[in-house]
DSSP file (Angstrom, degrees, kcal/mol; ACC not computed):
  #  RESIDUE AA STRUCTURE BP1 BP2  ACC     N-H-->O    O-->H-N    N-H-->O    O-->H-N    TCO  KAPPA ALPHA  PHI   PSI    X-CA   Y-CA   Z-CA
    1    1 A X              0   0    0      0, 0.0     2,-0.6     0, 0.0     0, 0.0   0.000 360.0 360.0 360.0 134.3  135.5  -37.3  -25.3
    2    2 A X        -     0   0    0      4,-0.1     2,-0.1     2,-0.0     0, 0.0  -0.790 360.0-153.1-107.6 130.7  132.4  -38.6  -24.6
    3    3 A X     >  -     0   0    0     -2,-0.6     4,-1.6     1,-0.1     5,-0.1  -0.161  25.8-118.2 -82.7 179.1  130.3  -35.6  -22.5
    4    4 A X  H  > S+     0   0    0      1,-0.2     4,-1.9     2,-0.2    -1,-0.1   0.710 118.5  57.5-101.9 -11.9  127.4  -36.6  -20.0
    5    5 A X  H  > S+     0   0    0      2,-0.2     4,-1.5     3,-0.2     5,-0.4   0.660 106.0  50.1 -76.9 -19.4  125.0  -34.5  -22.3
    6    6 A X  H  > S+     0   0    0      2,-0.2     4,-1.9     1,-0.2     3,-0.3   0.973 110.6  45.3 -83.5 -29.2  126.2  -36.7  -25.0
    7    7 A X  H  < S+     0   0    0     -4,-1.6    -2,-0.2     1,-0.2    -1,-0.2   0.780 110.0  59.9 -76.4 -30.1  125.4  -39.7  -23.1
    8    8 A X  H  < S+     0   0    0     -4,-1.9     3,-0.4     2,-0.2    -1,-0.2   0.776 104.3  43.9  20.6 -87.6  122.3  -38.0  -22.3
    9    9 A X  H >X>S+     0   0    0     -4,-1.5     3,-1.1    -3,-0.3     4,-1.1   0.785 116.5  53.5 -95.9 -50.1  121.0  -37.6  -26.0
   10   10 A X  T 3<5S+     0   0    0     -4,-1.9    -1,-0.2    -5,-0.4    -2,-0.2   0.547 110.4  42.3 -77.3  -2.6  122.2  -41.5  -26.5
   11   11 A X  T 3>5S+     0   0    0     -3,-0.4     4,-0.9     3,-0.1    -1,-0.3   0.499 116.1  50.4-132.2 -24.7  120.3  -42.9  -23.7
   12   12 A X  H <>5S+     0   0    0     -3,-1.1     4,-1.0     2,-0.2    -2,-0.2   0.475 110.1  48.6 -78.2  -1.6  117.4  -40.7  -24.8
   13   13 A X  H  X5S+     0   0    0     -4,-1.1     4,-1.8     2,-0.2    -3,-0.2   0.829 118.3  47.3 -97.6 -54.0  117.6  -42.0  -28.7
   14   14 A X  H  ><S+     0   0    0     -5,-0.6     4,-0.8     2,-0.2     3,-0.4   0.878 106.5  49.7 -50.8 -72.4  117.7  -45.5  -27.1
   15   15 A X  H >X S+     0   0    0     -4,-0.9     4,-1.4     1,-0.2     3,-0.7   0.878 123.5  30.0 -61.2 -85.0  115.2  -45.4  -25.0
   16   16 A X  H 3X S+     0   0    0     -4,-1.0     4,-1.8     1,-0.2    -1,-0.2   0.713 114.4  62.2 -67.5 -27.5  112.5  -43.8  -27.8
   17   17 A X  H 3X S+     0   0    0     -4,-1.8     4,-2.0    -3,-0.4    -1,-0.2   0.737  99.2  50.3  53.0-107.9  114.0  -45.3  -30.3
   18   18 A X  H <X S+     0   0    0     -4,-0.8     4,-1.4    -3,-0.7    -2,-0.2   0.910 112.3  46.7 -19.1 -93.1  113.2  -48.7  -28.8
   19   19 A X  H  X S+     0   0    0     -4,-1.4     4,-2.3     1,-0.3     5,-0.2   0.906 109.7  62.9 -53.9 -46.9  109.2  -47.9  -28.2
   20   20 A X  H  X S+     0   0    0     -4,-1.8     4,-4.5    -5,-0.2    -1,-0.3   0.972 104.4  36.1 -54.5 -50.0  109.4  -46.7  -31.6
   21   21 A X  H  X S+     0   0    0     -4,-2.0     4,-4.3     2,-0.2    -1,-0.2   0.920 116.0  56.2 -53.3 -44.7  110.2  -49.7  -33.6
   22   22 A X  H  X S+     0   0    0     -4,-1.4     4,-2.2     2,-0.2     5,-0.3   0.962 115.1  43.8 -52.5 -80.3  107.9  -51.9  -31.0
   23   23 A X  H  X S+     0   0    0     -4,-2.3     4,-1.2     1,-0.3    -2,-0.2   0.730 113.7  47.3 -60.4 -24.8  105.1  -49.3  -32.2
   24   24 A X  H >X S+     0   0    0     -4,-4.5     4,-1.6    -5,-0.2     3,-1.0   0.968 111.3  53.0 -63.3 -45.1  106.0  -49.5  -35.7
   25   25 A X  H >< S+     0   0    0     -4,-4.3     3,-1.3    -5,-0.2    -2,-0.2   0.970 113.9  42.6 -41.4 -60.3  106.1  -53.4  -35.5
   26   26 A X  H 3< S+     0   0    0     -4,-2.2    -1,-0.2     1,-0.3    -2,-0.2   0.565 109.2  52.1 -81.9   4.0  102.7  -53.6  -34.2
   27   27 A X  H << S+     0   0    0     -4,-1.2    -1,-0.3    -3,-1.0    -2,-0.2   0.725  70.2 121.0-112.0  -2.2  100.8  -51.3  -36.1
   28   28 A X  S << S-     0   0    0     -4,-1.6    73,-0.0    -3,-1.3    -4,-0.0  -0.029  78.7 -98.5 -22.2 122.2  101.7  -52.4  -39.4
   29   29 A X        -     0   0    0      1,-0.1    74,-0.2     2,-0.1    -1,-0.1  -0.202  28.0-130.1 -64.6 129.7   98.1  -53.4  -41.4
   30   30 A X  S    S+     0   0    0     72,-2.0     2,-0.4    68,-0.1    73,-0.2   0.683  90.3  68.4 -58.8 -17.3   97.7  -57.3  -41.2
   31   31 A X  S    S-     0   0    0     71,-0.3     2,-0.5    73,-0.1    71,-0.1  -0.924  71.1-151.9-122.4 130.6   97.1  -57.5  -45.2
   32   32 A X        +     0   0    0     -2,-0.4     2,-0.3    12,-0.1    -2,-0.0  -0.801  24.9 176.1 -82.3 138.3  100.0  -56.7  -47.8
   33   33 A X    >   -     0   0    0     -2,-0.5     3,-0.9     0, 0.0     8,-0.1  -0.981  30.4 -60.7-145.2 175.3   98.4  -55.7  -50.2
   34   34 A X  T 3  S+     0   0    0     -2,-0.3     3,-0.1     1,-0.3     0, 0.0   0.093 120.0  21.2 -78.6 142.7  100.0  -54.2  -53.8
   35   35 A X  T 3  S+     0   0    0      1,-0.7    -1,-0.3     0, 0.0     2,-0.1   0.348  87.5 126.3 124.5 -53.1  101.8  -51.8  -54.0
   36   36 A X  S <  S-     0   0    0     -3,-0.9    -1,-0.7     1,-0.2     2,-0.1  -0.297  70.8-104.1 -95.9 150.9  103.2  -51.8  -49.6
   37   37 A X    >>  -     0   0    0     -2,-0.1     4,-1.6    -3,-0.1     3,-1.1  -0.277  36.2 -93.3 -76.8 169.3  107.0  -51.8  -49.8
   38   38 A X  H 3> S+     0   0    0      1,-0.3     4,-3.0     2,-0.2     5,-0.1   0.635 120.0  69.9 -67.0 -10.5  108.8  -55.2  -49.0
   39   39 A X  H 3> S+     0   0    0      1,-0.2     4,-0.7     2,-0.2    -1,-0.3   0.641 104.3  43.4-102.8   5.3  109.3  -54.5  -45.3
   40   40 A X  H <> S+     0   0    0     -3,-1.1     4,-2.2     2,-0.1    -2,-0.2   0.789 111.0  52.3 -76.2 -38.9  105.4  -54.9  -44.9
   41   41 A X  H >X S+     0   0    0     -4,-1.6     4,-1.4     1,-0.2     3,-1.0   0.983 111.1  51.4 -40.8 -75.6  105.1  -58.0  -47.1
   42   42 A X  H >X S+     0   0    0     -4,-3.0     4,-0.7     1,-0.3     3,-0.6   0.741 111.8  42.7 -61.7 -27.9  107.9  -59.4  -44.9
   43   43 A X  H 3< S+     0   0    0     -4,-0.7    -1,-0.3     1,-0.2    -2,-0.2   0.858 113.3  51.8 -79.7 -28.5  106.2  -58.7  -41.6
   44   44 A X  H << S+     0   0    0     -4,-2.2    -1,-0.2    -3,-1.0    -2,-0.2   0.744 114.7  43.1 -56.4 -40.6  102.7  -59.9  -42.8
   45   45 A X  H << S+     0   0    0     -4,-1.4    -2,-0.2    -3,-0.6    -3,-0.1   0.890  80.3 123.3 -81.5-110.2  104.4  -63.4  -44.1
   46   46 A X  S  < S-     0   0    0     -4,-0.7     5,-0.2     1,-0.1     2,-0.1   0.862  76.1-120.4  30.4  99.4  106.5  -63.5  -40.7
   47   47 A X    >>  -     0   0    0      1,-0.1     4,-2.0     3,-0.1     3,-1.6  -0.267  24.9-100.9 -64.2 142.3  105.0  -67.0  -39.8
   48   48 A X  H >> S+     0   0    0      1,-0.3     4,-1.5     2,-0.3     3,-1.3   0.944 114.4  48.3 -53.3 -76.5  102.9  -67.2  -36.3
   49   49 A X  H 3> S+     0   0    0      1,-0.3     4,-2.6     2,-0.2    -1,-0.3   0.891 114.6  52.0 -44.0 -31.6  105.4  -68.8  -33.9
   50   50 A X  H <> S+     0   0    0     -3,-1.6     4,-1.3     1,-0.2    -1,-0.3   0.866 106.7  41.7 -88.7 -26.2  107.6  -66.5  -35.0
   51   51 A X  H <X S+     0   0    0     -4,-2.0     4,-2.2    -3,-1.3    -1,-0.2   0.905 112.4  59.5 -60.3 -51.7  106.1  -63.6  -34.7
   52   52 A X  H >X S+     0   0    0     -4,-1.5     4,-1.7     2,-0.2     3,-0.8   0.953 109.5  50.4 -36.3 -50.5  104.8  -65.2  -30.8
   53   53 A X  H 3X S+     0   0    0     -4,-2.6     4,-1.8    -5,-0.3     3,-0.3   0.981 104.5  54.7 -65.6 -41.6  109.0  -65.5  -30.0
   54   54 A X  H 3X S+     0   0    0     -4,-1.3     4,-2.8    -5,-0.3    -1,-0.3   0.804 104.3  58.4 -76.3 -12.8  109.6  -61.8  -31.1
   55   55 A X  H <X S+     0   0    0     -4,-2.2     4,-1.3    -3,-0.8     3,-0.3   1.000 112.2  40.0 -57.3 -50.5  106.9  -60.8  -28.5
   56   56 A X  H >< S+     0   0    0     -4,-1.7     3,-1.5    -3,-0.3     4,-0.2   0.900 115.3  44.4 -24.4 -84.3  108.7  -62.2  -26.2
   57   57 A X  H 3X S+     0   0    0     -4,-1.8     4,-1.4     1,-0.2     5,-0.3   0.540 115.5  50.2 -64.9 -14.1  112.4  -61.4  -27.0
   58   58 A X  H 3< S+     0   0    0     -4,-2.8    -1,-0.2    -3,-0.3    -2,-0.2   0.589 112.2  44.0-117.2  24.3  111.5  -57.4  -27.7
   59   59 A X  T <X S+     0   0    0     -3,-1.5     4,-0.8    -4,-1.3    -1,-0.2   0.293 113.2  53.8 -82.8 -11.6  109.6  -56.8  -24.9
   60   60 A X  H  > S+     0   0    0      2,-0.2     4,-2.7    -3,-0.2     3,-0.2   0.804 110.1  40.5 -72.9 -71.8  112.1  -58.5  -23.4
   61   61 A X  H  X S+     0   0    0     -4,-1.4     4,-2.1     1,-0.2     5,-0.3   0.864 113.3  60.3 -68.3 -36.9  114.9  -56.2  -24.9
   62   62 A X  H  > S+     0   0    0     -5,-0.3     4,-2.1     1,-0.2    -1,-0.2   0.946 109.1  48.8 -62.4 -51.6  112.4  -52.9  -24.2
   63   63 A X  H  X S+     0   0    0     -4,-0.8     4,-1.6     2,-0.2    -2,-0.2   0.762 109.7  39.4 -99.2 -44.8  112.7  -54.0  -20.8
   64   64 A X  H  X S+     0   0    0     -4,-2.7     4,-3.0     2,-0.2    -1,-0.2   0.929 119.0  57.0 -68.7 -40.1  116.5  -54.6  -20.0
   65   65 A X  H  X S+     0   0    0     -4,-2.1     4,-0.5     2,-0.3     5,-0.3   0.991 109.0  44.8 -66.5 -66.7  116.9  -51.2  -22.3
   66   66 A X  H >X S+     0   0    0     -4,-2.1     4,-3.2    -5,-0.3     3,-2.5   0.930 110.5  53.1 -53.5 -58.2  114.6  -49.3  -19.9
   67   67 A X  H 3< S+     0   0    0     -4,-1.6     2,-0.4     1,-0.3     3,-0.4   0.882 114.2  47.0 -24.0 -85.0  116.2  -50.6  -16.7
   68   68 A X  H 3< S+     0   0    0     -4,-3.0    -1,-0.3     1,-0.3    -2,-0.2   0.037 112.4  38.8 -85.8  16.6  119.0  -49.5  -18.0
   69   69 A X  H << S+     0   0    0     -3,-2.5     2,-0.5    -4,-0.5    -1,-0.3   0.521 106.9  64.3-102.9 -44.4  118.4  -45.9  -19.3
   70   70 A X    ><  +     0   0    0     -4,-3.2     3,-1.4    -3,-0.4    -2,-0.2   0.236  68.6 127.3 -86.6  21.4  116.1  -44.9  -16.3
   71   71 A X  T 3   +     0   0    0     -2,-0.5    -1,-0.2     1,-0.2    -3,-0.1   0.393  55.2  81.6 -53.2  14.7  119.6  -45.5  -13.9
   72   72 A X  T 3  S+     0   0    0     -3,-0.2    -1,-0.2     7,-0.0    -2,-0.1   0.585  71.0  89.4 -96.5 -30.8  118.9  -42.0  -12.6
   73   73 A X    <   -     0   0    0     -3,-1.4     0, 0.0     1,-0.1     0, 0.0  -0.633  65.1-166.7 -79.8 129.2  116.3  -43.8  -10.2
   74   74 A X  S    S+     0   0    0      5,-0.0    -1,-0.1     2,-0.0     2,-0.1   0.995  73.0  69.3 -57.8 -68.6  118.3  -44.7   -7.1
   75   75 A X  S  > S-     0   0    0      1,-0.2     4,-1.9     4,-0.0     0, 0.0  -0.233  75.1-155.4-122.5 107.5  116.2  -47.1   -5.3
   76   76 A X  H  > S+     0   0    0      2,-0.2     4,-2.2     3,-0.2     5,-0.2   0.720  87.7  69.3 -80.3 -22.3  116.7  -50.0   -8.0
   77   77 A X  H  > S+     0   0    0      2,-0.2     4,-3.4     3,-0.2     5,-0.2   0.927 108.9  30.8  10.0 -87.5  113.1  -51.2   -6.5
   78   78 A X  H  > S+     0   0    0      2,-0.2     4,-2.0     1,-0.2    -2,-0.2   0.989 112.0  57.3 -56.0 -79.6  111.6  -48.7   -7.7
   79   79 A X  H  X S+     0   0    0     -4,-1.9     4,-2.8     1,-0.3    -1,-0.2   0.587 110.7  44.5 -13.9 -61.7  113.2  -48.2  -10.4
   80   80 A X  H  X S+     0   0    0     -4,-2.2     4,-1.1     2,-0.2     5,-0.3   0.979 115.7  51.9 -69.3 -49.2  112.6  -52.1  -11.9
   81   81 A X  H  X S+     0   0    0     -4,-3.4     4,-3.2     1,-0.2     5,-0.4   0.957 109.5  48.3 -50.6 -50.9  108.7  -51.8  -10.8
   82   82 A X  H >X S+     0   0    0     -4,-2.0     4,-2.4     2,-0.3     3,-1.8   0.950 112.1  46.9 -24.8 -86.8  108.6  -48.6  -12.6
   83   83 A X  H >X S+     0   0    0     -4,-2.8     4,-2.7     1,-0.3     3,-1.1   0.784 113.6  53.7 -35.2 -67.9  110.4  -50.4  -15.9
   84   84 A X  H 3X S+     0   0    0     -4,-1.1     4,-1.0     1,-0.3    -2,-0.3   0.443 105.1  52.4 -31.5 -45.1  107.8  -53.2  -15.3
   85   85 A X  H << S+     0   0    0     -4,-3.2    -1,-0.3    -3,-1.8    -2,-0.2   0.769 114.3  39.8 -24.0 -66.9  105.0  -50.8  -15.4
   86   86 A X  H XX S+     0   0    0     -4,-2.4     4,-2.7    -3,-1.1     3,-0.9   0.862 105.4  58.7 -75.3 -56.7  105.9  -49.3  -18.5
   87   87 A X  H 3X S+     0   0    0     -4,-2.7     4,-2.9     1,-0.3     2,-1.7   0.984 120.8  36.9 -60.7 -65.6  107.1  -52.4  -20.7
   88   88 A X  H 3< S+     0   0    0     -4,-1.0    -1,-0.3     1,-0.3    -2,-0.1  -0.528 112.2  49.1 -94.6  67.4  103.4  -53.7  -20.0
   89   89 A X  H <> S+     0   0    0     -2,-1.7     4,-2.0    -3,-0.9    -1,-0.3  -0.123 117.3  48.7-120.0 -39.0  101.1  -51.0  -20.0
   90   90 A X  H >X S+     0   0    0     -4,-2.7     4,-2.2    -3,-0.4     3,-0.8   0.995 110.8  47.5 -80.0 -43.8  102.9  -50.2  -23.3
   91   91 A X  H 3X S+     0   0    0     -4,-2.9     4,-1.1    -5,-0.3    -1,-0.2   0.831 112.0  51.1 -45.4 -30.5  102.5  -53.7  -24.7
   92   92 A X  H 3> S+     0   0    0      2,-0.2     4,-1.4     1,-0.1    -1,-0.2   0.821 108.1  51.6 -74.8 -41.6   98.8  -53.7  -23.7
   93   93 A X  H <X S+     0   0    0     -4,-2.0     4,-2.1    -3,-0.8    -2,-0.2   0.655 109.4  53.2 -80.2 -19.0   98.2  -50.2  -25.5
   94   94 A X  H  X S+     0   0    0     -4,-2.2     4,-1.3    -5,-0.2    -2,-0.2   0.835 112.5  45.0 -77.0 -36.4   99.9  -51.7  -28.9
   95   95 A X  H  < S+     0   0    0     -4,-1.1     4,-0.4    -5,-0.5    -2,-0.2   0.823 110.1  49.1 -85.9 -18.0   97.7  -54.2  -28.5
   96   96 A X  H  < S+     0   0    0     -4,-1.4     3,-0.3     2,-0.2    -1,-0.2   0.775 112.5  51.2 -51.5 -55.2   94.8  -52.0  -27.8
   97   97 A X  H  X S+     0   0    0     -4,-2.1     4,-0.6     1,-0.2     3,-0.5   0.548  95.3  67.8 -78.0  -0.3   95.8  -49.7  -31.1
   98   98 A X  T  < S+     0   0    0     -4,-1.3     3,-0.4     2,-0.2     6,-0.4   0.828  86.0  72.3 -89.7 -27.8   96.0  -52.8  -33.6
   99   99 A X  T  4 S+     0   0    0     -4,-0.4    -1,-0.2    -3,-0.3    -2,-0.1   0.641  99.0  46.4 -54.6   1.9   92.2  -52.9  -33.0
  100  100 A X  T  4 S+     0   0    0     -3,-0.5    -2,-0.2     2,-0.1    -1,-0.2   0.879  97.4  96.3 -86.0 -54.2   92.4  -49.6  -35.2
  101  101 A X  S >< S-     0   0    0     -4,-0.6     3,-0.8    -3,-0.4     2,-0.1  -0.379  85.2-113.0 -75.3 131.1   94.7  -51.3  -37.9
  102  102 A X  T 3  S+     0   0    0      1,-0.2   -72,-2.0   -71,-0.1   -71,-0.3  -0.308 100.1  10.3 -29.6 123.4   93.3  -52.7  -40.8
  103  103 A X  T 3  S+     0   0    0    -74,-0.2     2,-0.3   -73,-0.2    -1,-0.2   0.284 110.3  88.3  57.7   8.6   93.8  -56.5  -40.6
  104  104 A X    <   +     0   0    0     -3,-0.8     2,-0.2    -6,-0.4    -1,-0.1  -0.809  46.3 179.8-132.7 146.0   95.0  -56.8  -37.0
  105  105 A X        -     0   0    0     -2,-0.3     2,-0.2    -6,-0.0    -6,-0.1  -0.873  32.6-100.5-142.9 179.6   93.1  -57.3  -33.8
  106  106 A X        -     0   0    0     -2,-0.2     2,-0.2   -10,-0.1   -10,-0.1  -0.604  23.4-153.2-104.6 179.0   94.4  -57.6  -30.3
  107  107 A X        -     0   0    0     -2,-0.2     4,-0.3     1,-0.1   -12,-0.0  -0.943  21.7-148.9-158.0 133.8   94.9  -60.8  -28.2
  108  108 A X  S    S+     0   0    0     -2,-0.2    -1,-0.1     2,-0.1   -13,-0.0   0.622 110.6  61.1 -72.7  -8.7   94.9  -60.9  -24.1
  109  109 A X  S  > S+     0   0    0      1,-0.2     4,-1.6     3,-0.1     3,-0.4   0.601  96.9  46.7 -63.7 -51.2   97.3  -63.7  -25.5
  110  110 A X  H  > S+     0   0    0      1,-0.3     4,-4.2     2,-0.2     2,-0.8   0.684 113.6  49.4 -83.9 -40.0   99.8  -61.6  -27.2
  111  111 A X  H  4 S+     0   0    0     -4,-0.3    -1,-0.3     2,-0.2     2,-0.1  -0.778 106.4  62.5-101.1  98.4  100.0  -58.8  -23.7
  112  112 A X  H  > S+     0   0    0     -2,-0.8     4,-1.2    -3,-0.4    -2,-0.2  -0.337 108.2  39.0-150.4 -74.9  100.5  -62.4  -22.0
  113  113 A X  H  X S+     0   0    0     -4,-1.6     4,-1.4     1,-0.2    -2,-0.2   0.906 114.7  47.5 -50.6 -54.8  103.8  -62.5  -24.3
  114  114 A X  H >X S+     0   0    0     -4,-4.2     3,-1.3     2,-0.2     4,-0.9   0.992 115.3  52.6 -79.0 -25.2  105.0  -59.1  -24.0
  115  115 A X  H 3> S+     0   0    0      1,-0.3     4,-2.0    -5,-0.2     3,-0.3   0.859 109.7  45.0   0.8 -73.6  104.3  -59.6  -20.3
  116  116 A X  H 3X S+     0   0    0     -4,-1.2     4,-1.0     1,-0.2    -1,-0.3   0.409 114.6  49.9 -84.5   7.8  106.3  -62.6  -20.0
  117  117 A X  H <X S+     0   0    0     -4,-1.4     4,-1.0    -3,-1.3   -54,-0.2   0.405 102.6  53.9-105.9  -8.0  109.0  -61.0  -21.9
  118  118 A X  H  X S+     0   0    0     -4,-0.9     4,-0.8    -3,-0.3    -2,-0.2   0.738 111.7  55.2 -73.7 -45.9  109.3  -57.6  -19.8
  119  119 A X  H >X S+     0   0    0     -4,-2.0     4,-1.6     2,-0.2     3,-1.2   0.929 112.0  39.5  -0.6 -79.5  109.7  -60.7  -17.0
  120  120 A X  H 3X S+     0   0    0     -4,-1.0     4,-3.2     1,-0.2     3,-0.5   0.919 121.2  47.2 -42.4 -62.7  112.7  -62.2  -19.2
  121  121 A X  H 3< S+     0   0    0     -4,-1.0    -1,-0.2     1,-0.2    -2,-0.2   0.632 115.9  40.5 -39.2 -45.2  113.6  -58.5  -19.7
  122  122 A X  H <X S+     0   0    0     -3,-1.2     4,-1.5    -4,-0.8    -1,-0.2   0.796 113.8  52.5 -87.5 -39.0  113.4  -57.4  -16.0
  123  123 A X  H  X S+     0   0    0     -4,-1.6     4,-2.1    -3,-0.5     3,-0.2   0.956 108.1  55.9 -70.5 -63.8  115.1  -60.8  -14.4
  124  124 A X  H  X S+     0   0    0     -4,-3.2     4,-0.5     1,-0.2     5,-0.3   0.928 104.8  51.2 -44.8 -37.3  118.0  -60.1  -16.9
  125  125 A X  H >> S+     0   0    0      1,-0.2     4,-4.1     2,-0.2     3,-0.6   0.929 101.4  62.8 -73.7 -23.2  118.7  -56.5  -15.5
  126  126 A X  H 3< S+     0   0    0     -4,-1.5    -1,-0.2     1,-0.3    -2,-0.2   0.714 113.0  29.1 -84.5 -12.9  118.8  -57.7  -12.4
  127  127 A X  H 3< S+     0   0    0     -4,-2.1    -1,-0.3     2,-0.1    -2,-0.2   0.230 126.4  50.4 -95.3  24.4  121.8  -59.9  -13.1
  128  128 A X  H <<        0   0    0     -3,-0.6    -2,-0.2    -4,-0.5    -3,-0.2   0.815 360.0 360.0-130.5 -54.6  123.0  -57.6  -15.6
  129  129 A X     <        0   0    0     -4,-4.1    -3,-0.2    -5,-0.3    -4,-0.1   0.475 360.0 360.0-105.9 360.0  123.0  -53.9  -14.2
């Protein structure tokens, strides 16, 4: 039986989670170089449009996720502006820390994308939840 502390802990594990992977994508070093396990190689090779769609879709997915863990906020208003807030302030502060990272720089271009993909994200919850 699933208890409301367990649903709790699962909605907090989602929720961080979530940000984590987004911060692991983006701070990855822009150059493989020898030596880096295969799951830097592959994100470094990850061809440019394709990397452009996954801004989209996992700011996108960061965004329906948050909506939908932060249900303790009534006032669903709020509640999306809030989400909306958060999915781009954080996309803008990844893009902020890859000027730190070795072989990466940021693009107003790139918090454009997770922008328009918190949008996607936000637009979905609202048919969704």
């Amino acid at each position: 039986m699933i208890t409301s502390w367990d649903y709790t802990i699962f909605v907090i594990f989602i929720r961080y989670s979530t940000l984590a992977l987004l911060a692991l994508l983006s701070l990855i070093p822009g150059l493989a170089k020898h030596g880096d396990s295969a799951f830097i190689w592959l994100v470094v090779d990850t061809p440019t449009l394709i990397q452009k769609i996954l801004h989209v879709c996992l700011y996108g997915v960061l965004t329906l996720l948050l909506a939908w863990t932060l249900d303790g906020i009534e006032s669903k208003t709020y509640r999306y502006l809030i989400v909306l807030i958060i999915a781009v302030s954080f996309g803008a502060l990844m893009e902020w820390c890859q000027t730190k990272v070795p072989g990466r720089y940021a693009s107003l271009y790139d918090v454009g994308l997770n922008a328009a993909g918190a949008v996607i994200g936000l637009l979905s919850a609202v048919f969704l939840l």
